[in-house]
KEVOLUM-811619 format. One record per residue (C-alpha): residue in one letter; x, y, z. Coordinates in steps of 0.1 Angstrom, whole numbers, plus 2048, in hexadecimal, padded with zeros to 3 digits. Example, Ala and Ser with C-alpha at 12.3 -4.5 7.8 and 13.67 -1.06 7.14 Angstrom:
<resn=a, x=87B, y=7D3, z=84E>;
<resn=s, x=889, y=7F5, z=847>;
***
This chain:
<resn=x, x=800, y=800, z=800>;
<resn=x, x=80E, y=821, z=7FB>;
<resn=x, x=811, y=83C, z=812>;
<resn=x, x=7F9, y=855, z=819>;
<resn=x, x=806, y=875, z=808>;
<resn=x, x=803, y=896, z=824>;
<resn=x, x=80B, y=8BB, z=819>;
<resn=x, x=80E, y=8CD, z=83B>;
<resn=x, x=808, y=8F1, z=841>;
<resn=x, x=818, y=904, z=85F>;
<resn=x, x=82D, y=8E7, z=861>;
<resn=x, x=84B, y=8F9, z=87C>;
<resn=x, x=82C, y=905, z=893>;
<resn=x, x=821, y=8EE, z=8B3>;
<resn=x, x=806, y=8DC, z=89D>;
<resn=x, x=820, y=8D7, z=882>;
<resn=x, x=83C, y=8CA, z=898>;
<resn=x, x=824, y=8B1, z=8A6>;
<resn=x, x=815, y=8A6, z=885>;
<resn=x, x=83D, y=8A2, z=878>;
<resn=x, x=83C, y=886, z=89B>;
<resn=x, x=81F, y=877, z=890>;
<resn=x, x=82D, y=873, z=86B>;
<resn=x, x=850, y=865, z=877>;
<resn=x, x=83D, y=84C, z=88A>;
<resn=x, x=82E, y=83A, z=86C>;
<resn=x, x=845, y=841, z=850>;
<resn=x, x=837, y=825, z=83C>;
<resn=x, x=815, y=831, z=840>;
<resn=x, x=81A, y=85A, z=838>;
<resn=x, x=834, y=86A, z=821>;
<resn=x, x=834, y=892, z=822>;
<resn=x, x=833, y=8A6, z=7FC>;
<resn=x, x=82D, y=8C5, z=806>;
<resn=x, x=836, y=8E0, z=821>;
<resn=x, x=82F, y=8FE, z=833>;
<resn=x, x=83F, y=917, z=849>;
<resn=x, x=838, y=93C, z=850>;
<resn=x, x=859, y=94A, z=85A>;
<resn=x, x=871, y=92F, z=867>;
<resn=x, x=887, y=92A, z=84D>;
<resn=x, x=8A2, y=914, z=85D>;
<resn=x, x=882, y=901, z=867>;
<resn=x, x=872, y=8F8, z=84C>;
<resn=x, x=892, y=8F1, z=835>;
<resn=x, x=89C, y=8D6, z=851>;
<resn=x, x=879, y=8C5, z=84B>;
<resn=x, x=87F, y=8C4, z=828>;
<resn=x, x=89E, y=8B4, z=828>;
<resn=x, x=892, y=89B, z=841>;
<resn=x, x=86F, y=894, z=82E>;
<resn=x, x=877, y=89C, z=809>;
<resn=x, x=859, y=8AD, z=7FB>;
<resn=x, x=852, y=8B7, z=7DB>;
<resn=x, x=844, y=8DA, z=7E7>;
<resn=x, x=84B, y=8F4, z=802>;
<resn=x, x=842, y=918, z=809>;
<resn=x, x=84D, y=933, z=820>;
<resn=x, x=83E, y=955, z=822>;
<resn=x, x=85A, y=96B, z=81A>;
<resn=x, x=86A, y=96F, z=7FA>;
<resn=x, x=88B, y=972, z=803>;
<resn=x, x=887, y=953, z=815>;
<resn=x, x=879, y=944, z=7F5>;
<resn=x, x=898, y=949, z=7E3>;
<resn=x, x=8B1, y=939, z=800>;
<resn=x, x=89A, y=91C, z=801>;
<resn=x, x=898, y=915, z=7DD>;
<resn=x, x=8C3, y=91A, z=7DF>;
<resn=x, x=8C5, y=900, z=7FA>;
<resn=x, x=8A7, y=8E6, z=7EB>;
<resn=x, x=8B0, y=8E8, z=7C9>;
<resn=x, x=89A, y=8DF, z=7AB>;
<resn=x, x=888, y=8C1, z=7B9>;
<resn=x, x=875, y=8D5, z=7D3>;
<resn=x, x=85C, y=8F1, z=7C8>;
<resn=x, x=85F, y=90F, z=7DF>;
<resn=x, x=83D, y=928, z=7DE>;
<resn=x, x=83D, y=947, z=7F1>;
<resn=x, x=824, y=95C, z=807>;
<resn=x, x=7FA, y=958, z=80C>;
<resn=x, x=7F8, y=94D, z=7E7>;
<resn=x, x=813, y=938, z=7E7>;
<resn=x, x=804, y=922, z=800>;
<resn=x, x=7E1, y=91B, z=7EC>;
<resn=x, x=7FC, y=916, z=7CC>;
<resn=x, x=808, y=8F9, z=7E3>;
<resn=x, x=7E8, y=8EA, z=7E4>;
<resn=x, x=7DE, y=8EA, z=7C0>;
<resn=x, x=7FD, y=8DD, z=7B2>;
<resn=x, x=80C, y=8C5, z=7CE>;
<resn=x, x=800, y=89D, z=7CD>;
<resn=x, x=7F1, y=893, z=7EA>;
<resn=x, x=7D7, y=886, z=802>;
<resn=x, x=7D4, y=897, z=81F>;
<resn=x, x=7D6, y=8B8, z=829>;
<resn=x, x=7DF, y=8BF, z=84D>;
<resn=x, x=7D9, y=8E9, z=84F>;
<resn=x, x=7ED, y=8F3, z=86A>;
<resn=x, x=7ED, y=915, z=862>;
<resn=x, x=7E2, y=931, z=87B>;
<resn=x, x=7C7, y=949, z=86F>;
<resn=x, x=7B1, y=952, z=854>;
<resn=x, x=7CD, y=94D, z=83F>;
<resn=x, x=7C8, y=926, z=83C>;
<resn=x, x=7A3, y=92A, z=82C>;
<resn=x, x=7AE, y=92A, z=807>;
<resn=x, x=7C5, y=909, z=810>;
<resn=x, x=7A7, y=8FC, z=81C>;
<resn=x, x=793, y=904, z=7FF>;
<resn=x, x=7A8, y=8FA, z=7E8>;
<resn=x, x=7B0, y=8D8, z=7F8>;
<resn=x, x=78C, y=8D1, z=7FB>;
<resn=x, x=785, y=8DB, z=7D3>;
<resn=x, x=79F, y=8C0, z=7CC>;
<resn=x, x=788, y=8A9, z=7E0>;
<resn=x, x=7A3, y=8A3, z=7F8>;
<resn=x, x=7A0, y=89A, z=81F>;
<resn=x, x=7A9, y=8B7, z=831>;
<resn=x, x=7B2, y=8B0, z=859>;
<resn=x, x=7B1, y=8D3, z=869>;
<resn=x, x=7BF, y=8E6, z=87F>;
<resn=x, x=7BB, y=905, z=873>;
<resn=x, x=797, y=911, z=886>;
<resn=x, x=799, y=933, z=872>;
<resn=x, x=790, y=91C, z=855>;
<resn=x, x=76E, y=918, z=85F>;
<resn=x, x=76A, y=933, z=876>;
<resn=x, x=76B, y=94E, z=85A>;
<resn=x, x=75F, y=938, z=841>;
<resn=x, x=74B, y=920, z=84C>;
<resn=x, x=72B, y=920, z=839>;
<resn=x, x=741, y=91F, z=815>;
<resn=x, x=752, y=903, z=81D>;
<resn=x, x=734, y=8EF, z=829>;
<resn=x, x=722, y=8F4, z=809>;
<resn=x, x=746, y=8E6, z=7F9>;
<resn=x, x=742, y=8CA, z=812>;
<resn=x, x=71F, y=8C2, z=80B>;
<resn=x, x=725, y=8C4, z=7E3>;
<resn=x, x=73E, y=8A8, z=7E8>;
<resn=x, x=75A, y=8BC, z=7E9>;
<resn=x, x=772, y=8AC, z=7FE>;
<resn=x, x=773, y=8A2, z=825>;
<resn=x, x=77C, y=8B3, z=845>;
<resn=x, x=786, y=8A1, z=863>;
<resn=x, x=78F, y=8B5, z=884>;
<resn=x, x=7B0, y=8BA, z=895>;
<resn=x, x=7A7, y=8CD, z=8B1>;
<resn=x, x=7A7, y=8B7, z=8CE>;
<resn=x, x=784, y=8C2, z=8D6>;
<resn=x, x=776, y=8BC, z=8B6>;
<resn=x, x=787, y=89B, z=8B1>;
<resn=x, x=77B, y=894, z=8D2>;
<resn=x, x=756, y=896, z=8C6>;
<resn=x, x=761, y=882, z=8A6>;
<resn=x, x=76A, y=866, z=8BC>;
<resn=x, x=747, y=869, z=8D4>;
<resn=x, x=733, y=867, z=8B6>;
<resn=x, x=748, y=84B, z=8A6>;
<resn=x, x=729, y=82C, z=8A0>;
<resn=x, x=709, y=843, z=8AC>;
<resn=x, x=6F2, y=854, z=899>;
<resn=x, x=6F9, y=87A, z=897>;
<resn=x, x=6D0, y=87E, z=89B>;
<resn=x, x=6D2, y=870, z=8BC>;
<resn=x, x=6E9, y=892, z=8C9>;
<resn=x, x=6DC, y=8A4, z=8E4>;
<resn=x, x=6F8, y=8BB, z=8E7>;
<resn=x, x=71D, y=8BF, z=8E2>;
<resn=x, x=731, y=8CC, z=901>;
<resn=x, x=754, y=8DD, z=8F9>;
<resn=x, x=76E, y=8DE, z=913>;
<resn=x, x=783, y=8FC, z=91E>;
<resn=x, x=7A1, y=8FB, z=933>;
<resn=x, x=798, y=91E, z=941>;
<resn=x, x=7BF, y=92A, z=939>;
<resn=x, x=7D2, y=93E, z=953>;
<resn=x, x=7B9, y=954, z=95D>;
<resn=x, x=79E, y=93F, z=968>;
<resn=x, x=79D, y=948, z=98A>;
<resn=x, x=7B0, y=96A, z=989>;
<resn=x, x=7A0, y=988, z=99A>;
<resn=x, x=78C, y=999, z=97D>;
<resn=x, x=79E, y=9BD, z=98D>;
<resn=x, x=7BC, y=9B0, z=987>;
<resn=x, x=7B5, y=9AB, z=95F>;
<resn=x, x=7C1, y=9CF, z=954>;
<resn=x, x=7E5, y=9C0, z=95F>;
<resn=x, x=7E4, y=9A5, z=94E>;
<resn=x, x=809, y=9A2, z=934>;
<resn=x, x=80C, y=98E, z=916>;
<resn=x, x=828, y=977, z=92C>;
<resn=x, x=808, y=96F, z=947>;
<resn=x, x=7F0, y=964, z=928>;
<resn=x, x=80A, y=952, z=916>;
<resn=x, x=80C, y=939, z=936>;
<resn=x, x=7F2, y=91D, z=92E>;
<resn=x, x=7EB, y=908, z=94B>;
<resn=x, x=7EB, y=8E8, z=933>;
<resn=x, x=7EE, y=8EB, z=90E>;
<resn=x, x=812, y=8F4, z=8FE>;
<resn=x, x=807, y=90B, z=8DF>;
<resn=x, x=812, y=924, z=8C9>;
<resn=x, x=80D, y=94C, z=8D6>;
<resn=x, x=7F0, y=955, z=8C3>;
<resn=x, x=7DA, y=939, z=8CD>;
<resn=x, x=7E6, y=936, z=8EF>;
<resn=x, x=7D9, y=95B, z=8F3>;
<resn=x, x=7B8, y=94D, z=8E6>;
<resn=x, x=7B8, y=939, z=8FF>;
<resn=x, x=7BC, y=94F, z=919>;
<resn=x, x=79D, y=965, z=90B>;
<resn=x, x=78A, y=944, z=900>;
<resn=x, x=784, y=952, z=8DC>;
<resn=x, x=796, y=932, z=8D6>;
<resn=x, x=775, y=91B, z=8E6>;
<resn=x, x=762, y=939, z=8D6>;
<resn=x, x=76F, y=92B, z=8B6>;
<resn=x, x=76C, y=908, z=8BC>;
<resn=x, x=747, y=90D, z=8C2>;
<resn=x, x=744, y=91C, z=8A0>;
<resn=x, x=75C, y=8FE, z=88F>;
<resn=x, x=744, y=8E3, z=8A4>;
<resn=x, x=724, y=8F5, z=895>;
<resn=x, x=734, y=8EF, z=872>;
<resn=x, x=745, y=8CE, z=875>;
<resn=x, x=729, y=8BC, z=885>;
<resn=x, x=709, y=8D0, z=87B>;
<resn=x, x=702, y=8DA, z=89B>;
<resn=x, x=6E9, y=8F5, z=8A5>;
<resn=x, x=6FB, y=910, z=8BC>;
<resn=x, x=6DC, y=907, z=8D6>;
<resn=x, x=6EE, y=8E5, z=8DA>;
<resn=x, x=712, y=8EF, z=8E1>;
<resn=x, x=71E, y=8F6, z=8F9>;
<resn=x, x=740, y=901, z=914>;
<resn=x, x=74A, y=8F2, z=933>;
<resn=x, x=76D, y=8FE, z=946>;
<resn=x, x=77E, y=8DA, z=950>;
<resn=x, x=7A2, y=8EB, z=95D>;
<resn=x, x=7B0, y=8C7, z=959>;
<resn=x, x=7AD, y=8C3, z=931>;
<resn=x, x=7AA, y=8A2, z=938>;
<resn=x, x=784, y=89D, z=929>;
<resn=x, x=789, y=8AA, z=905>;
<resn=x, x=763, y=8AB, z=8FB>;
<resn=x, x=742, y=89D, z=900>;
<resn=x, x=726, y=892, z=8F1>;
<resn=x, x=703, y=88F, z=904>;
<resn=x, x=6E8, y=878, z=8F0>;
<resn=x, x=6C1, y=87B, z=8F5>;
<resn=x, x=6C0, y=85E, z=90C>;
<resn=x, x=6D6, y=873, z=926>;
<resn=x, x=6F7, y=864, z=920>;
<resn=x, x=713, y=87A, z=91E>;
<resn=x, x=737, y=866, z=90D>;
<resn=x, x=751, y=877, z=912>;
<resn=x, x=778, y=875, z=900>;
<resn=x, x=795, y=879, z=91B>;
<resn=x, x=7B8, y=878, z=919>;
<resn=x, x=7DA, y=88D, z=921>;
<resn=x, x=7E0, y=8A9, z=913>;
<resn=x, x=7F3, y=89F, z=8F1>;
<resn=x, x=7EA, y=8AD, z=8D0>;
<resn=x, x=7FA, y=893, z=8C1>;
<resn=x, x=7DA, y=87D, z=8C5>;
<resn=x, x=7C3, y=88E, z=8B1>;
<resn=x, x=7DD, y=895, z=894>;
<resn=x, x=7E4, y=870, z=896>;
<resn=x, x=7C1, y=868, z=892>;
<resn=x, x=7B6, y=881, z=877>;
<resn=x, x=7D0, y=876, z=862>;
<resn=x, x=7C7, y=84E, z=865>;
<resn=x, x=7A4, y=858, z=86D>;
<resn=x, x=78C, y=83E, z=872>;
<resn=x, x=7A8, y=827, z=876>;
<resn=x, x=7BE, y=82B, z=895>;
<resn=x, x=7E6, y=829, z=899>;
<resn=x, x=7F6, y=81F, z=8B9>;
<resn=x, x=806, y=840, z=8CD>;
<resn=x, x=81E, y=83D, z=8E6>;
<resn=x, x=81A, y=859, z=8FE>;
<resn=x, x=810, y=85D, z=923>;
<resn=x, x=7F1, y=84B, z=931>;
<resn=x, x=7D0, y=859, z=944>;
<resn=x, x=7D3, y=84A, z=966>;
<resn=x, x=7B4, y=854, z=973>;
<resn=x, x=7BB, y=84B, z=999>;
<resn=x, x=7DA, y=863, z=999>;
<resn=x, x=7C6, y=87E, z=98C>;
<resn=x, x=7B1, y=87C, z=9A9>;
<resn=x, x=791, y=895, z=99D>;
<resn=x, x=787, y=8A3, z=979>;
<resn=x, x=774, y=8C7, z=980>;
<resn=x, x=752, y=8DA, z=96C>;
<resn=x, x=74C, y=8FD, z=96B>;
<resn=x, x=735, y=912, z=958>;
<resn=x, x=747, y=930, z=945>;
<resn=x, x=749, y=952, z=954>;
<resn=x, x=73D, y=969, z=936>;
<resn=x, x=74A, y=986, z=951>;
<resn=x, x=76C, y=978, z=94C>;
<resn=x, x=76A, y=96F, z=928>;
<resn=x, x=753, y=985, z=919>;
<resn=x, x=767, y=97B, z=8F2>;
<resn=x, x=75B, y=95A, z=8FB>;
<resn=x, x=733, y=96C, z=8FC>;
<resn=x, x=73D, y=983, z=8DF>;
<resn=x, x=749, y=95F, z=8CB>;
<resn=x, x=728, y=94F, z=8D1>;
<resn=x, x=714, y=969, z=8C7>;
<resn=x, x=729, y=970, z=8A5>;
<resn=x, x=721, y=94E, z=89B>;
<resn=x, x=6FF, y=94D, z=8A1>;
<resn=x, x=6FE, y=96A, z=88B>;
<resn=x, x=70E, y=95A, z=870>;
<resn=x, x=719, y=966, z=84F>;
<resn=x, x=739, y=97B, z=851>;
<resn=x, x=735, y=981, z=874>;
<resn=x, x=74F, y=964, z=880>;
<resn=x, x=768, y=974, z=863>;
<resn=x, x=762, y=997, z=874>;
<resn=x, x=76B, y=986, z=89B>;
<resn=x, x=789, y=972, z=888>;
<resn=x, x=79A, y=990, z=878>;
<resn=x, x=794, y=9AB, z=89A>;
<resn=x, x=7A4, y=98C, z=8B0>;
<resn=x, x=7C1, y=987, z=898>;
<resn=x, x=7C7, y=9AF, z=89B>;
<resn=x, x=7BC, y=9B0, z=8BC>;
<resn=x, x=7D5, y=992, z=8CA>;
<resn=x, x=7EE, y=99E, z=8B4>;
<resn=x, x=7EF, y=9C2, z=8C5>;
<resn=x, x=7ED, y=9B3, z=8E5>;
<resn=x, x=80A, y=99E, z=8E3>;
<resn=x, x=81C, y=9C2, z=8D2>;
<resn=x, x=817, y=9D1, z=8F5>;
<resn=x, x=7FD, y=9E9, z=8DE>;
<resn=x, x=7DB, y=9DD, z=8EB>;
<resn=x, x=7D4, y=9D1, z=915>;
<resn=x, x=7C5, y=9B0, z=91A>;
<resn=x, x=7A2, y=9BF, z=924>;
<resn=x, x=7A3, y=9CD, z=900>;
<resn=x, x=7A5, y=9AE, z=8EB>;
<resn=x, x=780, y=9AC, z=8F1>;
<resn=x, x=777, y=9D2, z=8EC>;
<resn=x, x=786, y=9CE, z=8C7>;
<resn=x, x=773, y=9B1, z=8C0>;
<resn=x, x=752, y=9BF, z=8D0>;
<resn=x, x=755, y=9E1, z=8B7>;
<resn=x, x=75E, y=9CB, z=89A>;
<resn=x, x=73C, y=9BB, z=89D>;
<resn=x, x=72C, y=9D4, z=8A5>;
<resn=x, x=734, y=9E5, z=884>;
<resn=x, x=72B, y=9CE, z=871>;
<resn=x, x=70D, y=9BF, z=862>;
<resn=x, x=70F, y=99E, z=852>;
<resn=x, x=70F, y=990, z=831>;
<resn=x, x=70B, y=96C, z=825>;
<resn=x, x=72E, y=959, z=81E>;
<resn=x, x=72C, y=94D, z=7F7>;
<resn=x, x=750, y=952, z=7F6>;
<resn=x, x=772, y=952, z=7FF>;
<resn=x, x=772, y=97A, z=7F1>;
<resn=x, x=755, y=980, z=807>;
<resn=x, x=764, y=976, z=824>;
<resn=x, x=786, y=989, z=819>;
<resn=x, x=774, y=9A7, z=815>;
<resn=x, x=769, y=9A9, z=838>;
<resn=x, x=789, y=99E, z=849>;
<resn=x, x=799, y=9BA, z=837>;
<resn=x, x=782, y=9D2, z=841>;
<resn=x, x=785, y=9C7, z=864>;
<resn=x, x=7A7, y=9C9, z=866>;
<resn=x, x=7A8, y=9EE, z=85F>;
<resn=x, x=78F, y=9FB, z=878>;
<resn=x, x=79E, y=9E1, z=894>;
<resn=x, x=7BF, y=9EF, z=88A>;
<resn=x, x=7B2, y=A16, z=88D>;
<resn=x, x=79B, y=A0D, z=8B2>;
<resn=x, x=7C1, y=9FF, z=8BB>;
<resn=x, x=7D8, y=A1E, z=8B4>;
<resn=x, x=7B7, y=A35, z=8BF>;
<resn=x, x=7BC, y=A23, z=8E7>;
<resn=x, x=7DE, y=A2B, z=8E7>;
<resn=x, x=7D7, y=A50, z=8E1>;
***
C-alpha cells in the first residue's frame, strides 16, 4: 500500500511540530510533499531536507530565494498568502493538515476541499470566517473535513457508531486559562508574559492569548456548529481547569459520553490523519486514581465577556464571525505589541460588531472584504486609546 501523501501548513508552529511526531512515527504509512512555514526559515529548510517534499513556501521573498538556493530544482518554493493556495493546487497529495493560524488558511482550505481532498484542521479561522461557504462546498461533495482541535475531535470520537439525531447537546470544554480565578480588579494589570502562562496547553502566542480571553472556545463553538450541524441552542461551555475531559456529548435518553485523556495534541492529529482507523501512541496515560477529582464550572461572561461577544456573532451569522476574527487578530496582535491593555481586547471586538451589519458569505471575496474593512477601524479604535 502506499503512503498516504500530507502537504502541511504551519509546519515549524506547535501544531506542525507535533504533526512532523506523528509523521515520523509511521513512515510507511505517511510521506510529506508539501510544506509550510511563515517565518522560520532555518526551520522549515531542516524539515525539507529531513522529509523531501516536492513543494515548500515561506512568506517572505527574500527567504524564497535562499530556500530555493539551498533545495535546488527538485523542490518548488512559493512565497507569501498566494503562495500557499499555489501549494495546494499544484502539490500531489491526500491530506491536508492546515496548521496555519488565522484567516489566512481559508483559501488553503478551499482550495483543498475543490480538489476533493480530506482536509484535517486545525486552523479554526477556517470555519469561523467562513463557515457557511465551505459547508455548501461540503455538502456539494466537495471534499471532507475532519477536526483537529482536541475538542472537536473529542465529539468525533463520542458520536463515533450513534445516530447524530439522537444529540441532545454538545458540551465544549475550557480550561479557564490563567485568569480563571484572578480578582476581576486586578484585570487592567494584566501583561502579555501573565496571559501567555497557560495552566495546561503548550501553544503558540496568539492562540494561547485566546485562550486566556476564551475567543478561542468562542470559536470552537462556532467550528462545532459547522462541523456537526449543531444549533447554537445545543452547545454549549463548561470550565474543567483539568483538561482532562476533552468534550461531551449528552443523548436524549440523558447519557452524557465523554472523551478524556492528557493533554497531548498529538492524539487528535494522529487520529485525523488515520481517521476512522486508529494508530498506536506512546505517550503518558490517564491514571484516574492519581488525579484524584475532575471539576465543572459554568462560565463567568463578567470575566469573559469575548466569550458572550463570540456567541452572539455566531448566532448572527453571515460575516459577523469574519468581523470577530479579524478585530481579535488586530486586537491580540496590539496587545501582545504593549499597544492595547488586556481589558481592551474585548472593547475592539465589541465596536467591530457593533459597526457592522451582516451580509450572507457566498464567498471567499465576501468574507475578505469585511476582514479588510475590520482591520482598518480596529486599527484606528487602537491608535485612538493611546491618545
Amino acid at each position: 500500500m502506499n503512503p498516504v501523501k500530507i502537504v502541511l501548513l504551519g509546519a515549524t508552529g506547535s501544531i506542525g511540530t507535533s504533526a512532523c511526531n506523528c509523521i515520523r512515527r509511521f513512515p510507511e504509512l505517511f510521506e510529506i510533499t508539501g510544506l509550510s512555514a511563515h517565518s522560520s526559515k532555518e526551520k522549515l529548510l531542516g524539515l525539507a531536507e529531513e522529509f523531501q517534499p516536492d513543494s515548500v513556501c515561506i512568506g517572505e521573498a527574500a527567504s524564497a530565494d535562499a530556500l530555493r538556493k539551498s533545495l535546488g530544482t527538485s523542490v518548488r518554493v512559493f512565497t507569501g498568502e498566494a503562495g500557499l493556495e499555489e501549494l495546494v493546487n499544484e502539490t500531489d497529495f491526500d491530506i491536508l493538515l492546515n496548521a496555519l493560524v488565522g484567516a489566512v488558511g481559508l483559501r488553503a482550505t478551499v482550495a483543498a476541499l475543490k480538489r476533493n481532498k480530506r482536509v484535517a484542521l486545525a486552523n479554526k479561522e477556517s470555519l469561523v470566517v467562513g463557515g457557511d461557504y465551505i459547508t455548501s462546498l461540503l455538502q456539494n461533495g466537495s471534499g471532507r473535513l475532519v477536526p483537529v482541535d482536541s475538542e472537536h475531535s473529542a465529539i468525533l470520537q463520542c458520536l463515533g457508531g450513534e445516530n447524530h439525531s439522537a444529540v441532545e447537546s454538545i458540551i465544549l470544554t475550557a480550561s479557564g486559562g490563567p485568569f480563571r480565578t484572578r480578582p476581576l480588579d486586578r484585570f487592567e494589570d494584566i501583561r502579555p508574559r501573565d496571559a501567555l502562562n497557560h495552566p495546561t496547553w503548550s501553544m503558540g502566542k496568539k492562540i494561547t492569548i485566546d485562550s486566556a480571553t476564551l475567543v478561542n472556545k468562542g470559536f470552537e463553538v462556532i467550528e462545532a456548529h459547522h462541523l456537526f450541524a449543531m444549533p447554537y441552542d445545543r452547545l454549549r461551555v463548561v470550565i474543567h481547569p483539568q483538561s482532562i475531559v476533552h468534550s461531551m456529548v449528552e443523548f436524549h435518553d440523558g447519557a452524557i459520553i465523554a472523551q478524556m485523556g492528557v493533554p497531548d495534541m498529538e492524539l487528535p492529529i494522529q487520529f485525523a490523519l488515520s481517521y476512522p482507523q486508529r494508530l498506536p501512541l506512546r505517550t503518558k496515560r490517564l491514571n484516574l486514581a492519581q488525579l484524584g477529582e475532575l471539576t465543572f464550572f459554568e462560565p463567568d461572561f463578567s470575566r469573559f465577556p469575548c466569550l458572550r461577544l463570540c456567541l452572539d456573532a455566531g448566532r448572527s451569522g453571515g460575516t459577523m464571525p469574519a468581523v470577530l476574527n479579524a478585530a481579535n487578530e488586530v486586537a491580540v496582535a496590539a496587545f501582545l505589541d504593549g499597544r492595547l491593555g488586556f481589558n481592551g481586547i474585548a472593547d475592539v471586538l465589541r465596536l467591530a460588531l457593533d459597526n457592522h451589519s451582516p451580509v450572507p458569505v457566498s464567498g471567499i471575496e465576501v468574507v475578505e472584504e469585511a476582514d479588510r474593512k475590520t482591520r482598518e477601524l480596529a486599527g484606528k479604535f487602537i491608535a485612538g486609546m493611546k491618545k
